[in-house]
N, C-alpha and C positions, 0 to 999 in steps of 0.2 A: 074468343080472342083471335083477332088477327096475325097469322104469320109472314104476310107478306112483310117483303124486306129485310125482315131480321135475320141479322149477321149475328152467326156462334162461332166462336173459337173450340174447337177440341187439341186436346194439348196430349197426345201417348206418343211411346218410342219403340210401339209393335206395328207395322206398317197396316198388319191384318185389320186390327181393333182399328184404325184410323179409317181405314178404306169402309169397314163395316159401319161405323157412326156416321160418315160418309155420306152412305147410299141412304140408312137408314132416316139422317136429319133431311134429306136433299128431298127425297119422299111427303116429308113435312111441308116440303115448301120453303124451307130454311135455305140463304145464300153459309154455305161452309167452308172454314178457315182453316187450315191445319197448321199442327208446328207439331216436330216430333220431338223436342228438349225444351229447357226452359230457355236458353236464349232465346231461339226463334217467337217463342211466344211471347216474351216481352219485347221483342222488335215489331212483331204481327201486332203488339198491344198500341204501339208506339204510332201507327200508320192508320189505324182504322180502329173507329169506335165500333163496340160491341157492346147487342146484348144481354150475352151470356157469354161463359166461360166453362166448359168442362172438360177436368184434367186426371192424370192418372197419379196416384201418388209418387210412386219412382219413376223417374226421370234422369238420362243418364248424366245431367249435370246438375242433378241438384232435386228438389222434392216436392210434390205437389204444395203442399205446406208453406213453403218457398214462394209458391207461385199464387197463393191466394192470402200471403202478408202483401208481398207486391200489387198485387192488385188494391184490395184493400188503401191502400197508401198512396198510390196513385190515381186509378180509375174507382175511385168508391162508386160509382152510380152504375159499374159491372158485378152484376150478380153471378158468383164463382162457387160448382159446387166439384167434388171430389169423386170420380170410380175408380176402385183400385182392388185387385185381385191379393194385396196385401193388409188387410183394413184389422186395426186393432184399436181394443177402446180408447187407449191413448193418442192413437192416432186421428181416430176423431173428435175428440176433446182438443187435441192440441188445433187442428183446422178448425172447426166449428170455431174456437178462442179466437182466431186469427182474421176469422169474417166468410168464413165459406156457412152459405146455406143448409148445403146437406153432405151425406159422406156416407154413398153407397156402394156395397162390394160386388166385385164380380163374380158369376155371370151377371149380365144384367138384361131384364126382358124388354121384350119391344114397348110394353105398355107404362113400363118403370118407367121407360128410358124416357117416355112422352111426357108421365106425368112429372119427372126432374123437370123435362125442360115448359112445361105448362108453370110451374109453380117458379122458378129461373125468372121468366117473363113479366111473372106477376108481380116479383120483387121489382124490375126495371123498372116497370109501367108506373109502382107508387115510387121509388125516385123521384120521376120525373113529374111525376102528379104532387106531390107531396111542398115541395117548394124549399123555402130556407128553414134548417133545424129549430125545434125549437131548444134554447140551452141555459146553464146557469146563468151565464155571463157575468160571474164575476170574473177580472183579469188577473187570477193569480195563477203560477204552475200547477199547484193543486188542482183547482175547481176548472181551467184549461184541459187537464191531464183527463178529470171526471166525464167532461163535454166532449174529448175525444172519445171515453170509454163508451158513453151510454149513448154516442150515433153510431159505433162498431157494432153495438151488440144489439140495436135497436136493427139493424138489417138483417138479422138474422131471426129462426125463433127457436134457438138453442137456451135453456134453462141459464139463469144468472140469480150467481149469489151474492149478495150486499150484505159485508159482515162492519160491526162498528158499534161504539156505545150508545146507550139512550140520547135522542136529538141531534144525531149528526146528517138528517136528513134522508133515510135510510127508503121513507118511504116515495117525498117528494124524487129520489132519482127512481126511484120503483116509474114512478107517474111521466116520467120525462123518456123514459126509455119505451113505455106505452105511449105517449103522443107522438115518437120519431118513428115507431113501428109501421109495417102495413095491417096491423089492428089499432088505427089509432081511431075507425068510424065505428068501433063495438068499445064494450064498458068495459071497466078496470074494475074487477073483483077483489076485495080484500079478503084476506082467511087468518084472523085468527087464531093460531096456535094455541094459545094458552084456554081458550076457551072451551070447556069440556063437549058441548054438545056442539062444536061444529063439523058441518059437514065437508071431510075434504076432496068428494069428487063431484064438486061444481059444473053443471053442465051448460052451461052460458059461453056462447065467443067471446072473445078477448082474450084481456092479460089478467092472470092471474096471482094476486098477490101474497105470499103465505109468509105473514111476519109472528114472530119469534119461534120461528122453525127449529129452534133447540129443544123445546117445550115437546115437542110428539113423543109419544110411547112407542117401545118397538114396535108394535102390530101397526100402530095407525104411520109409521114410517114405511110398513112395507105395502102398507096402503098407499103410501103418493109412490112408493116407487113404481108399481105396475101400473097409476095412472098417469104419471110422470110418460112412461112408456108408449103408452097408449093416447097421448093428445092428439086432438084433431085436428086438422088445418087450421083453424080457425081460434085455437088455443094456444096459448104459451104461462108459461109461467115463470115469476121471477120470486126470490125467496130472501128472506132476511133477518140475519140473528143478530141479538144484543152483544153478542159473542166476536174476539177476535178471530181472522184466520185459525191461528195456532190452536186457540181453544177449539173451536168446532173438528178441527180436520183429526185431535189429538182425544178428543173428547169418547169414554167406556160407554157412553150413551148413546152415540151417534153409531149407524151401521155404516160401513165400509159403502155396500152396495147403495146408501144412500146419495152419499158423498160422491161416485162417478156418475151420479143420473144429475144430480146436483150442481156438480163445480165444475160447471163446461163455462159460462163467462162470471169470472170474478171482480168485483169490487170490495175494495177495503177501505171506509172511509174515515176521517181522522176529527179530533174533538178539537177542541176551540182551545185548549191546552196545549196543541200539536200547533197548532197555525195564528199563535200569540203575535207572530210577525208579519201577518196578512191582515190583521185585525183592521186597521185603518183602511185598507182598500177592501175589505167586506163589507165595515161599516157605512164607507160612502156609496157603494153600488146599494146596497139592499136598501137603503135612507131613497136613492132617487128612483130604485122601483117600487119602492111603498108610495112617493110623489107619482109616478106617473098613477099608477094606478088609483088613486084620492084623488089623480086633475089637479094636482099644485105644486108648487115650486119646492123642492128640494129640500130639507132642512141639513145645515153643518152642524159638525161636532165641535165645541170651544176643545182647547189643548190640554183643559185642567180635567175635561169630562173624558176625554180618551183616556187619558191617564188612568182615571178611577176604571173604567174601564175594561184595561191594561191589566191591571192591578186585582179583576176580578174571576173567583175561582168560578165558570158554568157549568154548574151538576147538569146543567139542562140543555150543555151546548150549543147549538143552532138555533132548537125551539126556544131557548130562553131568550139568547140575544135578539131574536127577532121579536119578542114578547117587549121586551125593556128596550128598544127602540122604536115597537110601535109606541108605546103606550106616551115616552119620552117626545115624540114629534109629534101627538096628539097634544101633550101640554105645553109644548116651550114658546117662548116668544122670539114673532121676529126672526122666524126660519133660523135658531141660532138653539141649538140643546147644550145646556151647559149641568153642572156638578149636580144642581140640584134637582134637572130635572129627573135624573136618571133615579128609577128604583129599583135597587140591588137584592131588598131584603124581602123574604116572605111573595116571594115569585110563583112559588108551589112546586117546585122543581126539587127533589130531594137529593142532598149531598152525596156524588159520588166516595170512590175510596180515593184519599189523597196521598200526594208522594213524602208527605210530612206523618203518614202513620207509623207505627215502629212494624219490626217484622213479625211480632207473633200477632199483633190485629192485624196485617195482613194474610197470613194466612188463616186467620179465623174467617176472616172474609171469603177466603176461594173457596174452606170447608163447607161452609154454609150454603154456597151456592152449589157445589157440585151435590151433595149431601141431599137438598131439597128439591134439586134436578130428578137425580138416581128414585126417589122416591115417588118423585110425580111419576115419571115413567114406569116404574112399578104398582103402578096405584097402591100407594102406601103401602106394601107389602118390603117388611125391614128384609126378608132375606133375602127375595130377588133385588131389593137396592143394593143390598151388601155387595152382591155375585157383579152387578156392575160398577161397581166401584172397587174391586178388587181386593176388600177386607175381609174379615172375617162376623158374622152376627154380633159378635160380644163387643167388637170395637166398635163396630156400628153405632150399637145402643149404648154406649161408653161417650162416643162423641154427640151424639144427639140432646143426650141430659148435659152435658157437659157446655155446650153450646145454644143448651134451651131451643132449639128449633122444636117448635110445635107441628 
């Protein structure tokens, strides 16, 4: 890679470490920028493109952290990472969330400090190689809100979590946030969780996808965490539970230590219950990308067929509706789908839990799930499920016949 030319900003408010990054980038061959607070470097930001950015986390007006949302928000196509003689998990979880690359403590070695800024460049270079996002494009704040999240995090290759119910598209953003990446010319792996005999330390470039990540046993959890730890350049991973936030981050199964390797970029995505008032502008967006894609004209929804529509409960959310709209503008006449072309029933999608159940099947519902979770991870072994789930053996086997779970 060539360094002629390129302009780095360093951003610390110790004159030494400034003059040292200095001598040391100027060596590189690098033209160097200094600011020793955050104004300065967002005026330095203001005046001269850069491409890199490397800042110290304290700052005497304000925080590295600070200073790589701003970025981010402004100069997205400046790759911005963190050194700081202060560095706490938190703190790199909160900068990594916010769009910094990496978040390395001091001291730092000459050869670190190369290879920061070698991998820095290598993010600019696909910027600029890379061209316009690719994104949902539907125009609601929702799926807007999405297409901001998954080009933040696509710049990065810090671990992201997609938590949400069955068919809220959990894995298509998985795939969108691997095509915005700079591993978008290596494969996208999927990993099965639920699957007993997979393997979960894949050694293939790219992104790696690990769906219903609730499913892991503790040993095979503390398995991604040290390979979680240990990815390679050339590796990222992104993860996805059927599970909400609340439940995953709350959940006697999940380990702690998983959870900080884990929930560095989050997304929470929402059911088709959630976004009953977007429905008509999903509908017609994914109607004219299903048209482009076929090579024909568009089909509309008559107002009696939104209605029913409207009016319908999706166990299958996403996947469904996108099921009974293809199938729907495959039959209708006349670019025009109306009441009867839609088919509602026998979709294959199985009924969620609805807000019309009373509360003891509702909580027979969480019991069952938590209950046959505790037990997967245990490989059926009732005591160690009991010990995570916080009961005792006898209630255990109390609720288990009690709620028929085989």
């Amino acid at each position: 890679m060539s360094s002629e030319q390129k302009k780095i900003l360093i951003v610390d408010d110790e004159p030494d470490i400034l003059q040292l990054l200095e001598i040391s980038l100027t060596r590189m061959q690098f033209k160097v920028y200094k600011a020793e607070n955050l104004g300065s470097a967002k005026y330095q930001l203001s005046k001269t493109t850069f491409h890199l950015c490397l800042t110290d986390f304290k700052l005497p007006d304000g925080t590295g952290s600070e200073l790589v949302d701003f970025v981010a928000s402004h100069y997205p196509n400046t790759p911005i990472a963190v050194i700081t003689a202060f560095g706490t998990i938190n703190h790199a979880v909160e900068t990594l969330k916010k769009g910094a690359y990496d978040f390395i403590t001091k001291p730092i070695s000459l050869e670190t400090l190369r290879q920061l800024v070698i991998t820095g460049l290598q993010h600019s270079n696909q910027e600029e190689d890379q061209g316009e996002a690719v994104k949902i494009g539907i125009p609601t704040d929702y799926f807007k809100g999405l297409d901001d999240a998954i080009g933040k995090y696509a710049q990065s290759k810090a671990p992201v979590i997609i938590y949400g119910k069955r068919g809220t598209w959990k894995e298509k953003f998985a795939q969108l946030i691997h095509k915005n990446s700079g591993l978008a010319q290596h494969e996208i792996t999927l990993v099965d969780c639920h699957d007993a005999d997979l393997n979960l330390t894949p050694e293939q470039a790219g992104t790696l996808v690990y769906k219903n990540v609730e499913k892991l046993r503790p040993e095979q959890q503390t398995t991604l965490i040290n390979f979680v730890k240990a990815l390679s350049d050339n590796q990222r991973i992104v993860v996805t539970t059927d599970w909400s936030e609340d439940e995953f981050k709350h959940s006697l199964g999940v380990k702690k230590s998983l959870l900080r390797v884990l929930c560095v970029g989050e997304i929470e995505t929402q059911s088709i219950a959630e976004l009953n008032d977007d429905l008509i502008e999903i509908c017609k967006t994914r109607l004219e990308q299903l048209a482009d894609k076929w090579n024909k004209l568009p089909c509309k929804i008559h107002p009696t067929a939104m209605a029913k529509l409207k009016g319908h409960e999706f166990s299958g959310n996403m996947r469904e509706l996108d099921f009974v709209l293809s199938k729907a503008a495959v039959n209708c006449q006349n670019q025009l789908i109306r009441e009867e072309d839609l088919q509602l029933e026998n979709t294959g999608f199985k009924p969620q839990l609805s807000k019309e159940m009373n509360l003891e099947k509702y909580i027979e519902e969480i019991e069952i799930r938590e209950i046959t979770n505790a037990l997967a991870k245990a490989d059926n072994n009732k005591t160690k499920a009991a010990e995570l789930l916080g009961i005792s053996f006898r209630a255990l086997r109390y609720k288990i016949k009690k709620l028929g779970i085989d």
